[in-house]
C-alpha positions as CSV (number, residue, x, y, z in Angstrom):
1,X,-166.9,8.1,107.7
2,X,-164.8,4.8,107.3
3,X,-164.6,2.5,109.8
4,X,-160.5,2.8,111.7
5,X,-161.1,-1.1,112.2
6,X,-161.2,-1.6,108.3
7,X,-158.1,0.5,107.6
8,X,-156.4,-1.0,110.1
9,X,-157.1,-4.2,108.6
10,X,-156.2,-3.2,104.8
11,X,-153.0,-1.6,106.2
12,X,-151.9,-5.0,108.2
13,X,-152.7,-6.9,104.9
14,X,-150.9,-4.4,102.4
15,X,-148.3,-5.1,105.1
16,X,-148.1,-8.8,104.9
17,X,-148.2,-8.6,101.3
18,X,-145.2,-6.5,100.8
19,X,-143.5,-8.5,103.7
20,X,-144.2,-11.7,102.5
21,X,-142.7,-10.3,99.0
22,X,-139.6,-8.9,100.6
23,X,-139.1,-12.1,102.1
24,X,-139.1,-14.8,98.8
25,X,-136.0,-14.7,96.9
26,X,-135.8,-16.9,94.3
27,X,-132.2,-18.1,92.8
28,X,-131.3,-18.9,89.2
29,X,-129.3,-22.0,88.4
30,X,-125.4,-21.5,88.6
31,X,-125.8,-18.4,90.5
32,X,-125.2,-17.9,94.2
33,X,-127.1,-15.1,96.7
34,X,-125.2,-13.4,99.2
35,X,-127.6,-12.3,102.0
36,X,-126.6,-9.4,104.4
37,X,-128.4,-8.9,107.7
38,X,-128.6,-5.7,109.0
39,X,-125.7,-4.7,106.6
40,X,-123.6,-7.9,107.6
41,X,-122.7,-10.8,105.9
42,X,-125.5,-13.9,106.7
43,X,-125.2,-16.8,104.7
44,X,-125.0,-18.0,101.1
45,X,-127.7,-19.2,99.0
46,X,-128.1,-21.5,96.2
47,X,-130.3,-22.2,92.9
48,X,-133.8,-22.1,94.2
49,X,-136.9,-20.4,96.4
50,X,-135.5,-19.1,99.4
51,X,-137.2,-17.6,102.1
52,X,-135.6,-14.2,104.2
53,X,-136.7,-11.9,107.5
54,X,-138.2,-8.8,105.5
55,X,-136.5,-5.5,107.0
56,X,-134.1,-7.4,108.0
57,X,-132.3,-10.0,105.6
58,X,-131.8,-9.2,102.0
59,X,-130.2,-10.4,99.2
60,X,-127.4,-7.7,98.6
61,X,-125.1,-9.7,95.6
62,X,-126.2,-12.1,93.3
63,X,-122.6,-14.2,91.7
64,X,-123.1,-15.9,88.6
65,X,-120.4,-19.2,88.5
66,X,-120.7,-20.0,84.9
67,X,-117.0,-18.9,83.1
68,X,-116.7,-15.3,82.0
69,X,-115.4,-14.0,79.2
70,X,-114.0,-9.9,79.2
71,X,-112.3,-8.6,76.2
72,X,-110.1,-5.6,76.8
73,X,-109.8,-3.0,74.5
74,X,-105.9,-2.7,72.8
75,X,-103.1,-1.1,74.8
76,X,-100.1,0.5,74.0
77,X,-97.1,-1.1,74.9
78,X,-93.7,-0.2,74.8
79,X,-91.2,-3.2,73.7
80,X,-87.1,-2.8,74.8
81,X,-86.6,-1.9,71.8
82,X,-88.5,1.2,72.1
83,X,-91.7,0.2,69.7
84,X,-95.4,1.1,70.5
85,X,-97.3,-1.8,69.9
86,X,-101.2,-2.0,70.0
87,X,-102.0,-5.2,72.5
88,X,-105.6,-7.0,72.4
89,X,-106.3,-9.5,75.2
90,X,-109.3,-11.7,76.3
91,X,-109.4,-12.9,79.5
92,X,-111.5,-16.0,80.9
93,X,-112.3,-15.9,84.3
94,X,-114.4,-17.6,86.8
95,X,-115.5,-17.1,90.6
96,X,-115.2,-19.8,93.3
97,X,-115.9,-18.0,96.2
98,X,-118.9,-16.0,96.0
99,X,-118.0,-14.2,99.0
100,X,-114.6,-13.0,98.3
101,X,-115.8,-12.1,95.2
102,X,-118.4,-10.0,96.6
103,X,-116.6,-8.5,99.4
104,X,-112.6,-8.9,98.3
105,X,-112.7,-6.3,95.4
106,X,-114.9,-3.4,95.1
107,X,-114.9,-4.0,91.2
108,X,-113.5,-7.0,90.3
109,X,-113.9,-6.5,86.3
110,X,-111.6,-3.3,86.6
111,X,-109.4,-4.4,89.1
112,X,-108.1,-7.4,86.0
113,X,-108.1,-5.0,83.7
114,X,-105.6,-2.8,85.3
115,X,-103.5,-5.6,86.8
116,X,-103.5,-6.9,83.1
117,X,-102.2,-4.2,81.5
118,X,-99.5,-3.4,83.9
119,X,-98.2,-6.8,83.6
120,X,-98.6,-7.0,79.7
121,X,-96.0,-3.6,80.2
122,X,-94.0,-5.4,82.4
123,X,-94.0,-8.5,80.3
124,X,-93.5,-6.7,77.1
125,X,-91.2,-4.1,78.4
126,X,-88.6,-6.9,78.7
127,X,-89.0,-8.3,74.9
128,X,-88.0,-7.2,71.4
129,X,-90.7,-6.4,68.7
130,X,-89.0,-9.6,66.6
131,X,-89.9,-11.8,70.2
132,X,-93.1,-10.1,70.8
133,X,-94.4,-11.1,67.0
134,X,-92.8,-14.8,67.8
135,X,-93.6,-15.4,71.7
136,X,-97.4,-15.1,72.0
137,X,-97.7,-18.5,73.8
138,X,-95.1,-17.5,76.0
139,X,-97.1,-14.2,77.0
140,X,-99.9,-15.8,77.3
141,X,-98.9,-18.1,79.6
142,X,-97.1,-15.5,81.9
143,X,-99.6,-13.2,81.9
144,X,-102.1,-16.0,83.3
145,X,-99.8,-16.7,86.2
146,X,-99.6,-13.4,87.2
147,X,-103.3,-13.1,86.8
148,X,-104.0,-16.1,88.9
149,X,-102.3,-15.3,91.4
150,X,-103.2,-11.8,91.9
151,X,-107.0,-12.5,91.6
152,X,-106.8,-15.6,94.1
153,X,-107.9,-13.9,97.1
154,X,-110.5,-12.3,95.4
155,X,-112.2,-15.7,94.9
156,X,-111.6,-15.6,91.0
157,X,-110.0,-17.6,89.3
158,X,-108.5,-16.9,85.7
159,X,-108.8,-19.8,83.2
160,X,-107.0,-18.8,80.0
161,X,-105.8,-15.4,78.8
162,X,-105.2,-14.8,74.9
163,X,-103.6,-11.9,72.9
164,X,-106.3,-11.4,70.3
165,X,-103.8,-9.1,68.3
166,X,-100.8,-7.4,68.3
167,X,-100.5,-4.5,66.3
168,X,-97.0,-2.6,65.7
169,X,-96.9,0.6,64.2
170,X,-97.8,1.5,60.5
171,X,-94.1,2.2,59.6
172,X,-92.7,-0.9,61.2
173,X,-95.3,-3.0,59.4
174,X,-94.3,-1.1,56.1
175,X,-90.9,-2.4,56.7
176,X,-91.8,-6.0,57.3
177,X,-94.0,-6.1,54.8
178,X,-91.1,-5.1,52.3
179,X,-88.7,-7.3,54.0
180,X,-91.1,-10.2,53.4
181,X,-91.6,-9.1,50.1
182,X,-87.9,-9.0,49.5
183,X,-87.4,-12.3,51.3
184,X,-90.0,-14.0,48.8
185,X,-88.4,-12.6,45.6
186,X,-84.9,-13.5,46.4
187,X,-85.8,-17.0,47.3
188,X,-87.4,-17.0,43.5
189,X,-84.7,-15.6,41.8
190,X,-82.4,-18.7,43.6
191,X,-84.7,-20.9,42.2
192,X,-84.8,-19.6,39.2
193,X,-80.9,-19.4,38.8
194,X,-81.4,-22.7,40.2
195,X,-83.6,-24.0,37.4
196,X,-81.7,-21.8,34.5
197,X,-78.2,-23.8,35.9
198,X,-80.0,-27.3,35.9
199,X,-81.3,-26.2,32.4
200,X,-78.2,-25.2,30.7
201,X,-76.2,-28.5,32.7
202,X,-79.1,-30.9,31.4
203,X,-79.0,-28.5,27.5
204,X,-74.7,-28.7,27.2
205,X,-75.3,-32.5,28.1
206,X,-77.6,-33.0,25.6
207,X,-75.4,-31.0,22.7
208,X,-72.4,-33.2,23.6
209,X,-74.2,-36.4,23.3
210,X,-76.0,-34.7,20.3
211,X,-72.2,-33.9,19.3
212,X,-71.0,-37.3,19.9
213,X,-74.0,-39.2,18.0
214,X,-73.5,-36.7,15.1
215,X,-69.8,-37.3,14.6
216,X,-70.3,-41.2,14.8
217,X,-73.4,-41.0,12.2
218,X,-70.7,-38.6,10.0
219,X,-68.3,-41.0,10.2
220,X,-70.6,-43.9,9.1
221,X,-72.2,-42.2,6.5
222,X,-68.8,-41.2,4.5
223,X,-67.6,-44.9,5.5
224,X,-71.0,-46.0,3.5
225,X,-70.3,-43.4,0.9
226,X,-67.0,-44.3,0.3
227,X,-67.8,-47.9,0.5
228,X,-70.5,-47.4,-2.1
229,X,-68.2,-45.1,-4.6
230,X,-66.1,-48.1,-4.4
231,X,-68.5,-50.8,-5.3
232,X,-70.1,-48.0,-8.3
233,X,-66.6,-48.2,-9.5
234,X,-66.0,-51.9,-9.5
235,X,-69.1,-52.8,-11.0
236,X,-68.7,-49.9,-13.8
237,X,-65.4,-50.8,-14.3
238,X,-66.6,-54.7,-14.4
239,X,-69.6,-53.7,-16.6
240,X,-67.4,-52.0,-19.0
241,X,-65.0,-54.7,-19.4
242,X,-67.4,-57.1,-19.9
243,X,-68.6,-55.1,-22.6
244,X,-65.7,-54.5,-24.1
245,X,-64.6,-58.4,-23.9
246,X,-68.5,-59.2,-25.6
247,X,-67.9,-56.6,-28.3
248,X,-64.5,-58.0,-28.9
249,X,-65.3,-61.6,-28.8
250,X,-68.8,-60.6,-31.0
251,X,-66.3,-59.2,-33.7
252,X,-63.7,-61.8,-33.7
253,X,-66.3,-64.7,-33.8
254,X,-68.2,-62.7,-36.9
255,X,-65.1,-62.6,-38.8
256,X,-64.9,-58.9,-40.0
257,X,-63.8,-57.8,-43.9
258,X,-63.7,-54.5,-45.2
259,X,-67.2,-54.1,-46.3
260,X,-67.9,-54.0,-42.3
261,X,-64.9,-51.9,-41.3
262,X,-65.8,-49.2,-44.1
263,X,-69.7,-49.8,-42.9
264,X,-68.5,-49.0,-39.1
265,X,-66.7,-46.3,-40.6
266,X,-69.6,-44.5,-42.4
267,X,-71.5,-44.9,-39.0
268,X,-68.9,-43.2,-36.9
269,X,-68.8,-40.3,-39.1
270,X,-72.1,-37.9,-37.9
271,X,-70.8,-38.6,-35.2
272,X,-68.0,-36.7,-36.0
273,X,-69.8,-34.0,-37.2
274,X,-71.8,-33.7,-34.3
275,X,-68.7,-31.8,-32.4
276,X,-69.6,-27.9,-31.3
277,X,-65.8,-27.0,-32.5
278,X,-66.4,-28.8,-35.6
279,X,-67.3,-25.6,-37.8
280,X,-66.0,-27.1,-41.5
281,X,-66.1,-31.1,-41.9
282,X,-64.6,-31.8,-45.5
283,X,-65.5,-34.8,-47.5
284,X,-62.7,-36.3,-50.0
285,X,-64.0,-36.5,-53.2
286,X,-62.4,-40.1,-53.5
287,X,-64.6,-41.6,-50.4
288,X,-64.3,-44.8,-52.4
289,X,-60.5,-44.9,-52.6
290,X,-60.2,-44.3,-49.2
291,X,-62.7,-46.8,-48.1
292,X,-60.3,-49.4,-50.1
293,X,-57.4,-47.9,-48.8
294,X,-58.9,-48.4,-44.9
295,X,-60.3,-51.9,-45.5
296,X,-56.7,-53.0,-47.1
297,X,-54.7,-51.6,-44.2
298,X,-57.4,-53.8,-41.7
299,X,-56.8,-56.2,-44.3
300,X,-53.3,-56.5,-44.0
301,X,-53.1,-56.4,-40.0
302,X,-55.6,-59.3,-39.5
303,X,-53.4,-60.8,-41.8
304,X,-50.5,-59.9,-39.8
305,X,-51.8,-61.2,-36.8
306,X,-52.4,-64.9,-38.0
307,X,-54.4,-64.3,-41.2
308,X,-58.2,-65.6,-41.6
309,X,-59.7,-65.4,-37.9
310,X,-60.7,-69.5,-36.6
311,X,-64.4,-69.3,-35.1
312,X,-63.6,-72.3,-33.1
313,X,-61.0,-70.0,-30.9
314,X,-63.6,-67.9,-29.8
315,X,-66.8,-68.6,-28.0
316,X,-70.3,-65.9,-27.4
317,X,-70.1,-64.6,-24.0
318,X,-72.6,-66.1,-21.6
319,X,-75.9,-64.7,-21.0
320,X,-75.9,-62.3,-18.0
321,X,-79.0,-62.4,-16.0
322,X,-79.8,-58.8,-15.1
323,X,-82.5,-59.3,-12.9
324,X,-80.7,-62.1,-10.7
325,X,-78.1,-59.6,-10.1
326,X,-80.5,-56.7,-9.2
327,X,-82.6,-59.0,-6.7
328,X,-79.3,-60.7,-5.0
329,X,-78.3,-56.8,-4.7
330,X,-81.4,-55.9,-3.0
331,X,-81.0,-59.1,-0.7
332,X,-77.9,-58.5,0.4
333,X,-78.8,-54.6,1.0
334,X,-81.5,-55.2,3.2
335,X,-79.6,-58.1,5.2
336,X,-76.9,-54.9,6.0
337,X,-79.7,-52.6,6.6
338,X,-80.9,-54.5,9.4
339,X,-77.3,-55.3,11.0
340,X,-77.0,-51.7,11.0
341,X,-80.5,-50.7,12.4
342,X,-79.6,-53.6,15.5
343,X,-76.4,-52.1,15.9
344,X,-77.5,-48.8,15.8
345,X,-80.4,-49.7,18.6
346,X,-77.4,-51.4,21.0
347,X,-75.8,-48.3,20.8
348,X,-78.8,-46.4,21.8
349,X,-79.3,-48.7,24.4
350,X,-75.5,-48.1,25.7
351,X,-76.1,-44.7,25.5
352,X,-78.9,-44.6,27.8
353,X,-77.5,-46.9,30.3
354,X,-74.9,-44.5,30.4
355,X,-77.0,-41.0,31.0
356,X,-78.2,-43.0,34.2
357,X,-74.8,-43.7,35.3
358,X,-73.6,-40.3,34.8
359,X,-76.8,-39.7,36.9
360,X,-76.9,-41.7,39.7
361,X,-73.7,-40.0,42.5
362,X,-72.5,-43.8,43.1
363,X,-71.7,-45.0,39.5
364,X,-72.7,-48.4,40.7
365,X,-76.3,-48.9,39.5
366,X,-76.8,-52.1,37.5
367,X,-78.7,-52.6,34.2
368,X,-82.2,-53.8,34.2
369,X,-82.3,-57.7,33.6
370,X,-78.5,-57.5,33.5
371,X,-77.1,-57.4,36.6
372,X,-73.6,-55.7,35.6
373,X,-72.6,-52.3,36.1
374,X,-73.6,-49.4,33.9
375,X,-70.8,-47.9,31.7
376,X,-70.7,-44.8,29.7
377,X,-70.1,-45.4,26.0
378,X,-69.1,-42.1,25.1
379,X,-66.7,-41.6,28.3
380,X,-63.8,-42.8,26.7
381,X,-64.5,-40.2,24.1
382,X,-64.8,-37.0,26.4
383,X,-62.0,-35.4,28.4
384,X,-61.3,-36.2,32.0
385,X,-62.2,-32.8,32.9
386,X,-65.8,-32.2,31.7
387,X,-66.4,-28.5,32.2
388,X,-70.2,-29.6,32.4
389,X,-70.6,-32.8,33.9
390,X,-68.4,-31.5,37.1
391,X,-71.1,-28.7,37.8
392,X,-73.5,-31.6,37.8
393,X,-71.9,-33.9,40.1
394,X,-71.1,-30.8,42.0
395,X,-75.1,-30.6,42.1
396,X,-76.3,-33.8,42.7
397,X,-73.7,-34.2,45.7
């Protein structure tokens, strides 16, 4: 049979055990106990080992004071315009009384959530879906002062509330999307009227100039031609009297008879023959007879003229150096080919200046190195009313 003194003894020892265990309490960091005496509110304790009555004292809430975060699952929301919209929030929260927070609100975690989605419908009910999309900040920051305020006396206190998402309905987010879409591809087809105007502007410009320089290089080139028809003509009609005076003055200071006239003459006639009309060519049968004949008849006109020619009256016709001619030719070519290739680089030049004065909206810009105002060459040649340059200063203005 055991001995009552030894139970006794294990009983008072299992006792002090589980008493001495009741009354340790030990405290994370950034948490706070509240401990309840016989059902009442005691004291608060912090971050540590504490030490409580057993039976009596215990440790009925244990707040942790580090920042919260809760999301809440979406809500629908009406706006004034009669849309539902799908509302995501977040809330950040944090207690700074333990004790309100313990016995001010049965559940503190519901109690925001409820108060948050009322006042999201209170705040929403008074906005447009257009204001809703565009006033998030806004929300946000009403819905935190509501918050705030509510959840003061429960010893909470709400750091930052964000509207994760706001979702409108499928059909209303059909129709933005297509109004966005629309939106986008009006804005390219203005730009690319846009570019298509600046295109054709910058294209008619160029033909005119194009024009312009066309007509001037027209002009100069049948000035040239015409010029160098002129110059053929002197020199072939120079050339051709030349050789006519060296044939003459050849025959007069040979001192022709009739034996070279009838030779000449017997020369000139396959020649004769040579004629496609000539089908039947007759030969007199007295060629001799008529060779006298034709050398008595020159006969008889030198004689006419002042008889026997005098060599001393005429003189051989100077030398003509070809080659002299052709290089002083060339020379003087070239010296005109480069006065037209600097002339025709100045123009350039003028023309240019002038592109950036029709450019530039003042008209006032002055020429590199120059320091004068750029002018137009070609404005004197257009029309006071250009039906392309207006659109362009219409454009640049």
């Amino acid at each position: 049979m055991p001995d009552p003194f030894l139970i006794i003894v294990i009983l008072l020892a299992v006792v002090a055990v589980v008493a001495l265990g009741l009354s340790v309490r030990v405290i994370q960091q950034m948490q706070v106990g509240i401990v309840q005496r016989l059902g009442k509110f005691n004291r608060e304790i912090g971050p540590g080992l504490h030490l409580i009555v057993p039976f009596i004292d215990r440790v009925a809430y244990t707040m942790d004071m580090r920042e919260a975060v809760v999301p809440f699952p979406p809500q629908g929301v009406i706006t004034e315009d009669n849309l539902m919209v799908g509302i995501d929030s977040v809330i950040y929260y944090q207690i700074v009384d333990p004790k309100r927070a313990a016995y001010e609100a049965q559940n503190y975690i519901q109690a925001i959530e409820q108060l948050t989605m009322t006042t999201l419908r209170n705040i929403i009910g008074g906005m447009d879906l257009e204001q809703t999309l565009t006033s998030r900040e806004e929300i946000n920051q009403k819905l935190r002062s509501v918050l705030d305020e509510a959840t003061g006396k429960w010893g909470i206190k709400v750091n930052r509330v964000e509207l994760r998402s706001i979702e409108p309905p499928a059909t209303i987010r059909d129709a933005m999307e297509k109004g966005a879409r629309a939106e986008r591809e009006k804005r390219a087809q203005i730009l690319l009227a846009e570019g298509q105007r600046q295109s054709q502007i910058l294209s008619a410009s160029g033909d005119r100039e194009s024009s312009i320089l066309r007509a001037q290089g027209e002009r100069e080139s049948a000035v040239l031609k015409a010029q160098a028809d002129r110059q053929a003509s002197m020199l072939r009609a120079e050339g051709e009297a030349q050789a006519i005076s060296t044939v003459f003055n050849a025959i007069h200071a040979s001192e022709p008879d009739e034996s070279l006239l009838a030779y000449q003459y017997l020369q000139m006639l396959p020649k004769l023959a040579q004629g496609d009309s000539n089908k039947v060519w007759v030969i007199p049968s007295e060629l001799n007879d008529a060779l006298k004949g034709l050398g008595s008849t020159a006969g008889e006109a030198i004689s006419r003229f002042g008889g026997k020619a005098d060599p001393s009256r005429f003189a051989a016709p100077e030398k003509v150096d070809v080659f002299e001619e052709i290089a002083a030719s060339k020379r003087a070519e070239e010296a005109e080919s480069q006065r037209s290739v600097q002339q025709a680089i100045a123009e350039a030049q003028k023309i240019e200046q002038g592109k950036a004065a029709r450019l530039n909206p003042a008209g006032e810009t002055a020429a590199i190195g120059s320091g004068q105002p750029v002018t137009d060459p070609v404005a004197d040649l257009l029309p006071e009313n250009d039906p392309v340059a207006e659109p362009q200063r219409a454009t640049e203005e």
